[in-house]
Structure formats: structure tokens, C-alpha cells
DSSP file (Angstrom, degrees, kcal/mol; ACC not computed):
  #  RESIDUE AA STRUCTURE BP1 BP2  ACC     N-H-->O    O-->H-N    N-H-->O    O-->H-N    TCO  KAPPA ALPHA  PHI   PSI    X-CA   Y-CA   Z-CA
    1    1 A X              0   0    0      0, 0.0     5,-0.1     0, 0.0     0, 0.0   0.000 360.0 360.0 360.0 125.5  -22.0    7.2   -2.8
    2    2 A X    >>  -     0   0    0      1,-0.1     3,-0.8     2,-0.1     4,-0.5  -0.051 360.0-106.4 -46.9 153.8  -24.7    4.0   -3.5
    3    3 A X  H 3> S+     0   0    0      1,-0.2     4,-1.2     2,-0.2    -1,-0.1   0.526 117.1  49.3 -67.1 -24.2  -22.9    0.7   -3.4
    4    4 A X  H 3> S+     0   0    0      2,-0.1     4,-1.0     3,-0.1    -1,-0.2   0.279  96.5  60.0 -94.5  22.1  -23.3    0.5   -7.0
    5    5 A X  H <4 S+     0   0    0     -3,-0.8     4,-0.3     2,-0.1    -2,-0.2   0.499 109.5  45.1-114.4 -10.7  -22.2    3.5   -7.8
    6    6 A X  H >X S+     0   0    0     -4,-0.5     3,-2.4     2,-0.2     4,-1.8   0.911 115.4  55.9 -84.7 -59.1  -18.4    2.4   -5.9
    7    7 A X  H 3X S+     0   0    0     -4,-1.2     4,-6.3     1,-0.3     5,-0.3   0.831 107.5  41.1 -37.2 -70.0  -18.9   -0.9   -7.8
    8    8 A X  H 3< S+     0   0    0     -4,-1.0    -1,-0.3     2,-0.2     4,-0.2   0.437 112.3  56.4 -58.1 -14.6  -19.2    0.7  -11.1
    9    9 A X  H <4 S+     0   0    0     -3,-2.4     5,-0.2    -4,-0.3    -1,-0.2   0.823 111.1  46.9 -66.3 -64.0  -16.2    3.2  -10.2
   10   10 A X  H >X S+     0   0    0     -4,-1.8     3,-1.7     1,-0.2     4,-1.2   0.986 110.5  52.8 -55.6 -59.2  -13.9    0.1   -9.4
   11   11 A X  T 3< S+     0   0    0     -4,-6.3     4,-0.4     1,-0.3    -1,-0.2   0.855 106.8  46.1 -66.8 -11.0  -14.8   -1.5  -12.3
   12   12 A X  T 34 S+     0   0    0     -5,-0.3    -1,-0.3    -4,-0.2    -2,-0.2   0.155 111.8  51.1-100.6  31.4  -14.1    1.2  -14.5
   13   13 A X  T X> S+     0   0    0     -3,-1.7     3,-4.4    -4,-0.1     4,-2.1   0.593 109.2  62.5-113.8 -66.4  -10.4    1.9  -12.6
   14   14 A X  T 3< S+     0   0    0     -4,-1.2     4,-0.5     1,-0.4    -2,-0.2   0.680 108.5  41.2  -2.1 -48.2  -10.0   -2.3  -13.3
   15   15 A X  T 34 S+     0   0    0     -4,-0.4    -1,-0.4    -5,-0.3    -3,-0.1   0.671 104.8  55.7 -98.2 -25.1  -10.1   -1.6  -16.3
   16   16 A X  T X4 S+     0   0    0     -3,-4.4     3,-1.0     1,-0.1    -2,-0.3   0.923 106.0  64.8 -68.2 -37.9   -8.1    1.4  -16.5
   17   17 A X  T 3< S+     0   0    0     -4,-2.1    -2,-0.2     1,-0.3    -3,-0.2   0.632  90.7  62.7 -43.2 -26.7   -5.4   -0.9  -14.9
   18   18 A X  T 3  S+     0   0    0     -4,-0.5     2,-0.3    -5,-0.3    -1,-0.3  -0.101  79.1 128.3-118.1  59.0   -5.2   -2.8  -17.4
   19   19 A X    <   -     0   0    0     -3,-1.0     6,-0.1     2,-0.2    -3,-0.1  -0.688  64.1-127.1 -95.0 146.2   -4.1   -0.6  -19.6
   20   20 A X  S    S+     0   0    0     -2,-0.3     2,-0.6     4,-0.1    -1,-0.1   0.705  89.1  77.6 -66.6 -18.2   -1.0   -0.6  -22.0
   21   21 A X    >>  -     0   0    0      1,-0.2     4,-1.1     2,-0.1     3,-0.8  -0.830  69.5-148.5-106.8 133.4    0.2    2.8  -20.7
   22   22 A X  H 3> S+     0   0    0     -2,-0.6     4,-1.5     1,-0.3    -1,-0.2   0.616  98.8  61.4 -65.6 -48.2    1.9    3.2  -17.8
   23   23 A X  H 3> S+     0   0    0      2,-0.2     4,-2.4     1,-0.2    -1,-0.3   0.792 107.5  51.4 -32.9 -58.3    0.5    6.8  -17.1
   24   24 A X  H <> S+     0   0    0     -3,-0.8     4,-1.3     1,-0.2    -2,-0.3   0.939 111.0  44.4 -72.5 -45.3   -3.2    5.0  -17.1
   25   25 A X  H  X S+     0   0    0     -4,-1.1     4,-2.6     2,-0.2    -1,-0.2   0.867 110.3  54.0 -89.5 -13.3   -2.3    2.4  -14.7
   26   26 A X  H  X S+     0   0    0     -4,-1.5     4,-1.0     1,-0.2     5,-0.2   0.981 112.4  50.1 -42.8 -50.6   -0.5    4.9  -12.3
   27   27 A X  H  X S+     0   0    0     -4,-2.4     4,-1.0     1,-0.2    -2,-0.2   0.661 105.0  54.4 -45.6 -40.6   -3.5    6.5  -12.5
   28   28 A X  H  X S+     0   0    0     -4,-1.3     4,-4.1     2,-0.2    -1,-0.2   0.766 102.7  54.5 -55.8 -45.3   -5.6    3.6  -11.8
   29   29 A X  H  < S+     0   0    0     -4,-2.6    -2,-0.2     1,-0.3    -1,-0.2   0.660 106.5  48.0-100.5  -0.3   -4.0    2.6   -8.6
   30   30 A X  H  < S+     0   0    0     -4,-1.0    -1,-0.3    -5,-0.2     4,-0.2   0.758 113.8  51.0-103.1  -6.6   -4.3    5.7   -6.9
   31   31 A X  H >< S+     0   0    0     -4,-1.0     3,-1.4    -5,-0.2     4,-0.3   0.979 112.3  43.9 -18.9 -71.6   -7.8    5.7   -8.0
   32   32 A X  T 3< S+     0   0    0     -4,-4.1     4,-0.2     1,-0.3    -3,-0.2   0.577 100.5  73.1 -81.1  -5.6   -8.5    2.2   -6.8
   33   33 A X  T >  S+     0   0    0     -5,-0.2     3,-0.5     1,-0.2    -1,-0.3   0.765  86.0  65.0 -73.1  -8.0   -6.6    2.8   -3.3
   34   34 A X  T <  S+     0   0    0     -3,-1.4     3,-0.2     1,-0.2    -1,-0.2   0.720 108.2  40.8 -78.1 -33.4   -9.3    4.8   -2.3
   35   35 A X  T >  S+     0   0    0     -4,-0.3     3,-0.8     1,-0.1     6,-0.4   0.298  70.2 120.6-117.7  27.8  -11.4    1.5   -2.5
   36   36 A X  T <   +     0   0    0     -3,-0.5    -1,-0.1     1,-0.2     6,-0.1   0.456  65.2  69.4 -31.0 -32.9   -9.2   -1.0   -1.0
   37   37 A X  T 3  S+     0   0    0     -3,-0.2    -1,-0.2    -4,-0.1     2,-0.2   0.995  86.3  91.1 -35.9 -71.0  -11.7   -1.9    1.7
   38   38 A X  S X  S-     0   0    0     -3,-0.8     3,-2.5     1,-0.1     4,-0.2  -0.164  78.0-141.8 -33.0  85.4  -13.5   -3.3   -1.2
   39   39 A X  G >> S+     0   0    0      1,-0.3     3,-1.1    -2,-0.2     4,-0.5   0.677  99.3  62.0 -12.5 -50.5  -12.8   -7.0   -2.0
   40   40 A X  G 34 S+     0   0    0      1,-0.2     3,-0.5     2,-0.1     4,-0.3   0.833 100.1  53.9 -58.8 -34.2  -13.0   -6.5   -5.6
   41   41 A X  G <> S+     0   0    0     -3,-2.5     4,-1.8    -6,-0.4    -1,-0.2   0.497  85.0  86.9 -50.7 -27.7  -10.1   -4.1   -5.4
   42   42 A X  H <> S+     0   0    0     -3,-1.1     4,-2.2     1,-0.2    -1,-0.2   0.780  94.5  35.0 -51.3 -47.5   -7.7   -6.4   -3.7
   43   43 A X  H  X S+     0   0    0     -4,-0.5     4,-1.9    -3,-0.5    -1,-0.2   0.781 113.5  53.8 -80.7 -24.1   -6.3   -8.1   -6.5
   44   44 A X  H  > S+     0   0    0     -4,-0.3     4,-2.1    -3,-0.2    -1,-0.2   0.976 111.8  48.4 -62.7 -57.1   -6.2   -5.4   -9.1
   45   45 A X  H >X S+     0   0    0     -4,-1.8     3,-2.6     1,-0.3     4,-1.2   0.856 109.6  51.9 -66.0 -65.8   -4.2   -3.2   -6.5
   46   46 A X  H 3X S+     0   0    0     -4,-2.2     4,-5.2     1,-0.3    -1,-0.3   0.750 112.1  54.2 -25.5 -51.7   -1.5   -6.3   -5.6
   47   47 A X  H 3< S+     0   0    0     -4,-1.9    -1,-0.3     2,-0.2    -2,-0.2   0.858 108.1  38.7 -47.3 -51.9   -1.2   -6.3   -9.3
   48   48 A X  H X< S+     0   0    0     -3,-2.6     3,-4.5    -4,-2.1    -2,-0.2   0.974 112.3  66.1 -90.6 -74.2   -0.4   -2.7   -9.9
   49   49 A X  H 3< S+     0   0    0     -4,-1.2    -2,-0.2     1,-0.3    -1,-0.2   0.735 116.3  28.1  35.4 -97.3    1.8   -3.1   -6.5
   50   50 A X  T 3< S+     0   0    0     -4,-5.2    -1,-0.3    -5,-0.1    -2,-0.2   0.154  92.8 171.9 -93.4  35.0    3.8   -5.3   -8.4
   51   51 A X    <   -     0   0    0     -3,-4.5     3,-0.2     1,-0.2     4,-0.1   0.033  22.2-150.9 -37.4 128.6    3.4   -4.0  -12.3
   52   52 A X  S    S+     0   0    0      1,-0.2    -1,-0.2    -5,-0.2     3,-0.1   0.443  82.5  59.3 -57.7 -18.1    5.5   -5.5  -14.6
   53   53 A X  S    S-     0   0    0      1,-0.1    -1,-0.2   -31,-0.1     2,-0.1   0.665 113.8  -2.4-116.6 -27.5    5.7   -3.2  -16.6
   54   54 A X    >   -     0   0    0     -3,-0.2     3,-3.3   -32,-0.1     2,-2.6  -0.411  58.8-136.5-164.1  81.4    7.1    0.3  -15.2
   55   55 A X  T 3> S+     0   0    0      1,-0.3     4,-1.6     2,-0.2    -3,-0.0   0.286  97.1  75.6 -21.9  -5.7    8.1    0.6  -11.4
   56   56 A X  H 3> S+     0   0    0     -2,-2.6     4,-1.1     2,-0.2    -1,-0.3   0.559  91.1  55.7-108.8  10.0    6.5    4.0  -11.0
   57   57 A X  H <4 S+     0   0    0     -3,-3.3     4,-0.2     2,-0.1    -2,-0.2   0.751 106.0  53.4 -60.7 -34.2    3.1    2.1  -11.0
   58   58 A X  H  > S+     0   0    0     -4,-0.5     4,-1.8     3,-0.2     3,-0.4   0.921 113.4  39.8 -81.7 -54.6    4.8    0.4   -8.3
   59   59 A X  H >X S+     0   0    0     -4,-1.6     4,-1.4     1,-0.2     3,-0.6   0.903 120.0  41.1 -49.0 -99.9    5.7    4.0   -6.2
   60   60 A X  H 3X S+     0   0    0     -4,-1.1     4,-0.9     1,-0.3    -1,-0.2   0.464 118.1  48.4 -60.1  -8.7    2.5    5.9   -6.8
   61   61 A X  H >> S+     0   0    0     -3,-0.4     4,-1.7    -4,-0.2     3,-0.8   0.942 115.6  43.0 -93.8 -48.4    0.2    2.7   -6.2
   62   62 A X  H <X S+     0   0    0     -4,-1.8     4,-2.8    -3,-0.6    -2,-0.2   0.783 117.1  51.5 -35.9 -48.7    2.1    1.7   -2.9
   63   63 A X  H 3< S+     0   0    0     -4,-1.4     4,-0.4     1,-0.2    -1,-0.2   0.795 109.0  44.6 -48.2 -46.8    2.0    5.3   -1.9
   64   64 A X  H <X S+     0   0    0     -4,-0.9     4,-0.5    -3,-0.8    -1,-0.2   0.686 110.6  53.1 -67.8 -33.4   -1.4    5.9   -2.3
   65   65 A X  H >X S+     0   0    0     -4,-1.7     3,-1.1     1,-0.2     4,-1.0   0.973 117.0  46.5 -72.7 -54.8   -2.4    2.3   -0.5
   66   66 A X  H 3< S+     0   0    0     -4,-2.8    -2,-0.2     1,-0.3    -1,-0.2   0.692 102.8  58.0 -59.5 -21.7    0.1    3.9    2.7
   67   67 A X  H 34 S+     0   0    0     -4,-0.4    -1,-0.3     1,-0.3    -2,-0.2   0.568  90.3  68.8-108.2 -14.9   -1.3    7.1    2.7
   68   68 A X  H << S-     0   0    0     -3,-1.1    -1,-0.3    -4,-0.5    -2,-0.2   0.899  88.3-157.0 -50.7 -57.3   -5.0    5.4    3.5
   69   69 A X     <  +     0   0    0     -4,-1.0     2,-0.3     1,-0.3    -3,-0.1   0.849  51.9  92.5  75.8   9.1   -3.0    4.8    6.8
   70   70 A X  S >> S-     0   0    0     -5,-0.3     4,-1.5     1,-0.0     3,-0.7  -0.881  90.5 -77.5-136.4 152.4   -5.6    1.6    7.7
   71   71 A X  H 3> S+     0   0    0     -2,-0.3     4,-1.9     1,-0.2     5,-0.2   0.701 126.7  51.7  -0.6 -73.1   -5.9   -2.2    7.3
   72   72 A X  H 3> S+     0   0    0      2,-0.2     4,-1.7     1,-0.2    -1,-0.2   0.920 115.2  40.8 -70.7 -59.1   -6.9   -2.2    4.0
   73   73 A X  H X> S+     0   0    0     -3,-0.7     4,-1.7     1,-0.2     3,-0.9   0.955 119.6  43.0 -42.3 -71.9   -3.8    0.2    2.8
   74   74 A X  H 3X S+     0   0    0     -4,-1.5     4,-2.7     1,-0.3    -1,-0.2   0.767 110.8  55.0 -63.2 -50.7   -1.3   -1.3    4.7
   75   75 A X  H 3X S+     0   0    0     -4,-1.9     4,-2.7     2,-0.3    -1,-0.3   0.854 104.3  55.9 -48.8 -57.0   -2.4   -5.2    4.0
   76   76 A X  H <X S+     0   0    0     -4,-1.7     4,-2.2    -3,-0.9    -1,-0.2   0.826 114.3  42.3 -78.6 -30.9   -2.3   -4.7    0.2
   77   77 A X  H  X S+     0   0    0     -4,-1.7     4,-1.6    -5,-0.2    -2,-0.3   0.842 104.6  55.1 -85.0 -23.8    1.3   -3.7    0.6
   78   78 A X  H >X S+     0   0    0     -4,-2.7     3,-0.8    -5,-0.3     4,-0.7   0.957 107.3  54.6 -71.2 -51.3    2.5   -5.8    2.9
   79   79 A X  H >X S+     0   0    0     -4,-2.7     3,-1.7     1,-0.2     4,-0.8   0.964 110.8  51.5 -37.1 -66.0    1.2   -8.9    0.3
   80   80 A X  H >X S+     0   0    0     -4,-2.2     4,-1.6     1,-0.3     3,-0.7   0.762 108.4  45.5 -36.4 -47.3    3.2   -7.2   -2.3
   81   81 A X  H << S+     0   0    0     -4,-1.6    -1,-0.3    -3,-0.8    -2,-0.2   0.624 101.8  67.9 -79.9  -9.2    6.3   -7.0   -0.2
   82   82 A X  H << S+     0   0    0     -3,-1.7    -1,-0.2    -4,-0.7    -2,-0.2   0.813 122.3  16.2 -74.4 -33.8    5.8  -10.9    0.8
   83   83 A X  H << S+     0   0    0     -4,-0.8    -2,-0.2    -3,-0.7    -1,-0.1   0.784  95.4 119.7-125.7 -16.8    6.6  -11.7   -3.0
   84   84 A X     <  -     0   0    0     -4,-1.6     2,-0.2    -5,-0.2   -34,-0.0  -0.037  54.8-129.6 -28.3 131.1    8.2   -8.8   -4.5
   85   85 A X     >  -     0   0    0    -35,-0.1     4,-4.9     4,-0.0     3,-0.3  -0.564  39.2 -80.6 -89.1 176.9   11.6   -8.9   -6.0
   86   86 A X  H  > S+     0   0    0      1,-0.3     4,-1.6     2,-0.2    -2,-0.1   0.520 120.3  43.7 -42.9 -25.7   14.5   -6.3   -5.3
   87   87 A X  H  4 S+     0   0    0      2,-0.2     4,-0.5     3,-0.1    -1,-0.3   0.880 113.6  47.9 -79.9 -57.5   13.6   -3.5   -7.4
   88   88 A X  H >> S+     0   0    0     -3,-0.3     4,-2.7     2,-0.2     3,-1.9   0.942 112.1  53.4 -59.3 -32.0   10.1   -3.3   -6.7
   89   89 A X  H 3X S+     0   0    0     -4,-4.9     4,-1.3     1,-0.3     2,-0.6   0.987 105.5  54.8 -67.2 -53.2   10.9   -3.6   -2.8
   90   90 A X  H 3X S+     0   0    0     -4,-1.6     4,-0.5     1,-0.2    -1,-0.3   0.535 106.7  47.0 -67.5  27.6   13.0   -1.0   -3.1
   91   91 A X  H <> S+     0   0    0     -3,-1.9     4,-3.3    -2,-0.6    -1,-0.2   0.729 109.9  52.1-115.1 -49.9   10.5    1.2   -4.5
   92   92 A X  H >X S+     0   0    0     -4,-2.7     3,-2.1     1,-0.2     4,-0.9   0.967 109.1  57.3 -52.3 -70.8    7.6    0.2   -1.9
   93   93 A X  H >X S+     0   0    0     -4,-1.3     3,-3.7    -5,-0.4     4,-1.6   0.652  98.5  53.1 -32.0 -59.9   10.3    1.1    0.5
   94   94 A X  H 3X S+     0   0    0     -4,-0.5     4,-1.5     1,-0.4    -1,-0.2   0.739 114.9  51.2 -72.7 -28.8   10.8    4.7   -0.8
   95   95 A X  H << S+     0   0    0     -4,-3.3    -1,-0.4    -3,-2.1     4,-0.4   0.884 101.9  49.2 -29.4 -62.5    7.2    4.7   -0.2
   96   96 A X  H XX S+     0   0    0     -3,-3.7     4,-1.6    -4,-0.9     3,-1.4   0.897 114.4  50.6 -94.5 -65.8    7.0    3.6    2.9
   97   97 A X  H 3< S+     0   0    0     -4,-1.6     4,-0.5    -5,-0.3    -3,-0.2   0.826 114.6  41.8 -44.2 -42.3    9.9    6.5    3.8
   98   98 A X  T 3< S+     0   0    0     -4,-1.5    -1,-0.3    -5,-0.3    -2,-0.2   0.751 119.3  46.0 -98.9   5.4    8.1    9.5    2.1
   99   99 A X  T X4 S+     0   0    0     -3,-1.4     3,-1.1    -4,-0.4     2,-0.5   0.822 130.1  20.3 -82.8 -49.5    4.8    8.3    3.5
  100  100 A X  T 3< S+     0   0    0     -4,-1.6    39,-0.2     1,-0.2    -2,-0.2  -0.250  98.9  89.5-104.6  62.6    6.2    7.6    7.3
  101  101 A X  T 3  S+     0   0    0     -4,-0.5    41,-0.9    -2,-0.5    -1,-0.2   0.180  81.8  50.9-121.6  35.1    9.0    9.5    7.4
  102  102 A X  S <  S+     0   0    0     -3,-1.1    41,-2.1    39,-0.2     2,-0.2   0.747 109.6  31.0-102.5 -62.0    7.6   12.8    8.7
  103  103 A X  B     -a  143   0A   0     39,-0.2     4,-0.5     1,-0.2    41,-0.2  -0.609  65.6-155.8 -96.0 163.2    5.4   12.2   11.9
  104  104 A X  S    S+     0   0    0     39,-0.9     4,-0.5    -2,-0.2    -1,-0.2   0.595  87.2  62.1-127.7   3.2    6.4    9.5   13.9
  105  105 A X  S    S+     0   0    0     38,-0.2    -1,-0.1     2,-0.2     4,-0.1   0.258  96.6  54.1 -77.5   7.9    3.4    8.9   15.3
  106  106 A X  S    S+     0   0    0      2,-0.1    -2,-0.2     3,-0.1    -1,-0.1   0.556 110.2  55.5 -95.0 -21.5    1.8    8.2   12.3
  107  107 A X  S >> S+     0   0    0     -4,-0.5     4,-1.9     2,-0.2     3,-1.0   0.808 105.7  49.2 -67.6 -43.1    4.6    5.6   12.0
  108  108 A X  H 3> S+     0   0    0     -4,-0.5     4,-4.4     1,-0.2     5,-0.2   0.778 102.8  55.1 -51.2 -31.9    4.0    4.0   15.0
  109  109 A X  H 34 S+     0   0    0      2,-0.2    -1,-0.2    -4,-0.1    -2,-0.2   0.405 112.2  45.4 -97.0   6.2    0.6    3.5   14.7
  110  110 A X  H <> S+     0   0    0     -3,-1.0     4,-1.2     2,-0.1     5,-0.4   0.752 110.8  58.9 -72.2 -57.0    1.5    1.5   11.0
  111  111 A X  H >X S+     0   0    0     -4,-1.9     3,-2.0     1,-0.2     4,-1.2   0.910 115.3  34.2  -8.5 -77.5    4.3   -0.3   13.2
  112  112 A X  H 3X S+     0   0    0     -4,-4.4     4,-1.1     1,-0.3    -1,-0.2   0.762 112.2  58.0 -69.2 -17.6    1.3   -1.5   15.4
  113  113 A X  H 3> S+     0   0    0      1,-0.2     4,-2.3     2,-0.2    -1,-0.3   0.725 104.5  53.1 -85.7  -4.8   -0.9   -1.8   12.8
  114  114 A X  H <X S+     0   0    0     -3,-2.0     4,-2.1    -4,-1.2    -2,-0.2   0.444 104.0  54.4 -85.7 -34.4    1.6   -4.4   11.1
  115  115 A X  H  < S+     0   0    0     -4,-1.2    -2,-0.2    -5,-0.4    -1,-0.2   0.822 104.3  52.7 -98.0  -8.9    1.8   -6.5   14.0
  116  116 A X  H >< S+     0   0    0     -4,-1.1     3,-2.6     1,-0.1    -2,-0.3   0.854 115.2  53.3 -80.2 -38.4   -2.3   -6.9   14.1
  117  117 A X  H >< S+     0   0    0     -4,-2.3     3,-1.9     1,-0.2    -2,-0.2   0.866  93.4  60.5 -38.1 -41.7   -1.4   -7.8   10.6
  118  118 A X  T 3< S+     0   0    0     -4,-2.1    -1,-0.2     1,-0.3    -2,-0.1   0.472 105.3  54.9 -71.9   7.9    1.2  -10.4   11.1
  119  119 A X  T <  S+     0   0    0     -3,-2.6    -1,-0.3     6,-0.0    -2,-0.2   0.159  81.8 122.1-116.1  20.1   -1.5  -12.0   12.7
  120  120 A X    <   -     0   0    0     -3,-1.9     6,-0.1    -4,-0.2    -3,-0.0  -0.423  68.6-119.1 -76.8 150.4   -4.0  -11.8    9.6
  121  121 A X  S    S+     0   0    0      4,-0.1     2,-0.3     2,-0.0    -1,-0.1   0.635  92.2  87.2 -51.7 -22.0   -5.3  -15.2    8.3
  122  122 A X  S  > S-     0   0    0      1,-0.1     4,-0.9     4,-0.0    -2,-0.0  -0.641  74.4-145.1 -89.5 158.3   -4.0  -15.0    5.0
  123  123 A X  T  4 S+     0   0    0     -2,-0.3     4,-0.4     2,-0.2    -1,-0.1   0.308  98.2  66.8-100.7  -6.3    0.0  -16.6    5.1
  124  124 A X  T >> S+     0   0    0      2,-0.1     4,-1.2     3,-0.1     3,-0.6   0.882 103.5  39.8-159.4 -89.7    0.7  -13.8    2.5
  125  125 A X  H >> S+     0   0    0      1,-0.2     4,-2.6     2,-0.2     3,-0.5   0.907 110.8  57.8 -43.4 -70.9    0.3  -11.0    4.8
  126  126 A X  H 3< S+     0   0    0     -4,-0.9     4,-0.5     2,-0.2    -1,-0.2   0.696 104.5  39.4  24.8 -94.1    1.5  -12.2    7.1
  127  127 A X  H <> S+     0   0    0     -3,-0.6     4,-1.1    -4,-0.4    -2,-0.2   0.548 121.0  53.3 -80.4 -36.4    5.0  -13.1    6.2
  128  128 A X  H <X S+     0   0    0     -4,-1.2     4,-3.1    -3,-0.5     5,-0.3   0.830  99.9  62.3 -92.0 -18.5    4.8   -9.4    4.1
  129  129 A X  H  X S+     0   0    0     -4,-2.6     4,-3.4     2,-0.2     5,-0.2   0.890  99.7  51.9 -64.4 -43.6    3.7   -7.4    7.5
  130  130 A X  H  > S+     0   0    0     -4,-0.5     4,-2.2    -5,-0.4     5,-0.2   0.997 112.0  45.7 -74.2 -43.5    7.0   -8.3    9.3
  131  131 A X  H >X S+     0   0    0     -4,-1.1     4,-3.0     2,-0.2     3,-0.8   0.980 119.9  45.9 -34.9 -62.9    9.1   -6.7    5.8
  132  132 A X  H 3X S+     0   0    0     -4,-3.1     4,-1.3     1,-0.3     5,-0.4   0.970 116.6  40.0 -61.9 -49.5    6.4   -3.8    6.3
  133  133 A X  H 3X S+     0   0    0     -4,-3.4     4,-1.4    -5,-0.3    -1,-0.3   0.895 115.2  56.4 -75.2 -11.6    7.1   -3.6   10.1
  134  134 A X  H << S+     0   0    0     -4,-2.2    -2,-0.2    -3,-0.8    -3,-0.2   0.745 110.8  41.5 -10.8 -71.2   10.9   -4.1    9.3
  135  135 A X  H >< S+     0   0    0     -4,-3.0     3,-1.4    -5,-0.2     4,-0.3   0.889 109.2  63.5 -81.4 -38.6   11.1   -1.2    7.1
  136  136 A X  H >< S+     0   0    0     -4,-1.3     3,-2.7    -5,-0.3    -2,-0.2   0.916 102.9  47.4   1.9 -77.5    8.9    0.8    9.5
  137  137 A X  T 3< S+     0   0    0     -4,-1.4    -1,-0.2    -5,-0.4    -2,-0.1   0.058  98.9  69.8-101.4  38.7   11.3    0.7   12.1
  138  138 A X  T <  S+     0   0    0     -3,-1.4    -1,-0.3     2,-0.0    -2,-0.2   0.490  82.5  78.9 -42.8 -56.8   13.9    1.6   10.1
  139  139 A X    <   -     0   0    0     -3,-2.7     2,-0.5    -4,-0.3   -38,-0.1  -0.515  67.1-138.1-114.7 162.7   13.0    5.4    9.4
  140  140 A X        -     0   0    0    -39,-0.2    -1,-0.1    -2,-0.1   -36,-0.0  -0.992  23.1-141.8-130.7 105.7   13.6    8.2   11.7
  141  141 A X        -     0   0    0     -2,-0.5     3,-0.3   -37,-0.2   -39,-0.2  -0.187   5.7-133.3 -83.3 167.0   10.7   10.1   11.5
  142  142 A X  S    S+     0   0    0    -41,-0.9     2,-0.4     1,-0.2   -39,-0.2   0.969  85.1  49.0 -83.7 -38.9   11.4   14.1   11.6
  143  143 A X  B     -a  103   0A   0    -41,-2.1   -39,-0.9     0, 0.0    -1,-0.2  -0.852  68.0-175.0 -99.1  84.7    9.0   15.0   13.8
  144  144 A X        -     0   0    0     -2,-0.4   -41,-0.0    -3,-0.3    -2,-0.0  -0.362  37.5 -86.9 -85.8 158.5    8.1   13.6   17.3
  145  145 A X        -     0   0    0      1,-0.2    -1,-0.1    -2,-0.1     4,-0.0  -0.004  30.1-143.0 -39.8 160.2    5.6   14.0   20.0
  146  146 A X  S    S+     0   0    0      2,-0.0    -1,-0.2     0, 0.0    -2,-0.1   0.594  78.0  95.9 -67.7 -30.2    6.6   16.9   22.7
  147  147 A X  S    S-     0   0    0      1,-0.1     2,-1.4     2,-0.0     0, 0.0  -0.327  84.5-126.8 -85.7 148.5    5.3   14.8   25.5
  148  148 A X              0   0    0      1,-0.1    -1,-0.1    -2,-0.0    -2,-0.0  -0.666 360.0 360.0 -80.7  69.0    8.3   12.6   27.5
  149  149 A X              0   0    0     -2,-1.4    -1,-0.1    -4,-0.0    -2,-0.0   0.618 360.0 360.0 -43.2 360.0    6.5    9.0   27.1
């Protein structure tokens, strides 16, 4: 896909976000996790993160951002958790459990990817990467390596 042809996809999910119905912006932000690399996305997706309006905006957008499993996923949730209050964290948590609590090397390798975060420029990220590496190492994933590390 051209580089405008992602723009113009992100801007029309941007716009889906900011839709009155809850349904639309769910929709939206597992849309727009797909393009989270993408600068333009950042803010929209933080947004939907933390929606105001119906917490399962908050689940399925957080989910979608962990289940990227990179920078860009992991980063946009970890800002959320930096300012979030108690309901919405616990809903990124229950995220964070049903994406990494099955392999536990796919948990480690968030773990690690959380502590090149805590070193990220932005004070935001930061501060929300240690919550995200926090809850991490928390869960007991079901499945582990065979090998005796």
C-alpha cells in the first residue's frame, strides 16, 4: 500500500473515532492499531485508549495496540497507563493478561521491550512503561519454553 493510500485510510479511521457510537470507535481503534507506527495515529489511538465514553473502546483498542507486539503497540499503551484512572487501568490490564498470558515468551520479550521503553524520550512513556512492565511481570503465562535456561 502507497503512502497515501495509509494516509487516507488513517484519516478515514480518525474520523471514525470520533464517532458518537461506541461500536464505531471500537471499531476504529483496532483499525488504527494497525497504523500505530504512523505519527498521525498516535494521538487518535491514546484517545481511544482512554475513551470517555464506554470502557470497551478502552479493551479492544489496548488489545489490538498489544497484539502488534512492537514499539509502536506497546508505547501507545504504556502513555495511556501513565495517566489513566482506575477503571480504565484495570481494563488495559485485562488486556495485557489475555494478550500475554499464554506464551511466556512473547511476555518476556514485551517485559524487555518496556524497559527499552522506560528509556524513551518522551516523560509520558516512560513513567507508563514501568506500570506496563509491572503488570507484565505479574501474569503467569501458560505456556513456557521446554529448554532449561
Amino acid at each position: 500500500m502507497s503512502n497515501e493510500a495509509r494516509r487516507a485510510v488513517v484519516a478515514a479511521l480518525i474520523t471514525l473515532a470520533g464517532s458518537p457510537d461506541y461500536r464505531d470507535r471500537a471499531d476504529a481503534g483496532r483499525g488504527l492499531a494497525n497504523f500505530a507506527e504512523m505519527p498521525e495515529a498516535g494521538e487518535p489511538l491514546l484517545e481511544l485508549v482512554l475513551d470517555a465514553g464506554d470502557t470497551s473502546v478502552t479493551r479492544a483498542t489496548a488489545e489490538a495496540l498489544l497484539r502488534r507486539q512492537d514499539s509502536a503497540g506497546l508505547a501507545v499503551v504504556a502513555s495511556a497507563l501513565a495517566t489513566a484512572g482506575p477503571n480504565h487501568t484495570d481494563w488495559i490490564h485485562t488486556a495485557v493478561l489475555d494478550v500475554f498470558g499464554v506464551i511466556a515468551s512473547d511476555r518476556d520479550a514485551a517485559v524487555q521491550e518496556c524497559e527499552t521503553l522506560g528509556r524513551d524520550a518522551n516523560a509520558r512513556t516512560r513513567r507508563g512503561a514501568g506500570h506496563l512492565a509491572t503488570a507484565l511481570a505479574a501474569i503467569n503465562p501458560i505456556l513456557r519454553s521446554a529448554r532449561n535456561d
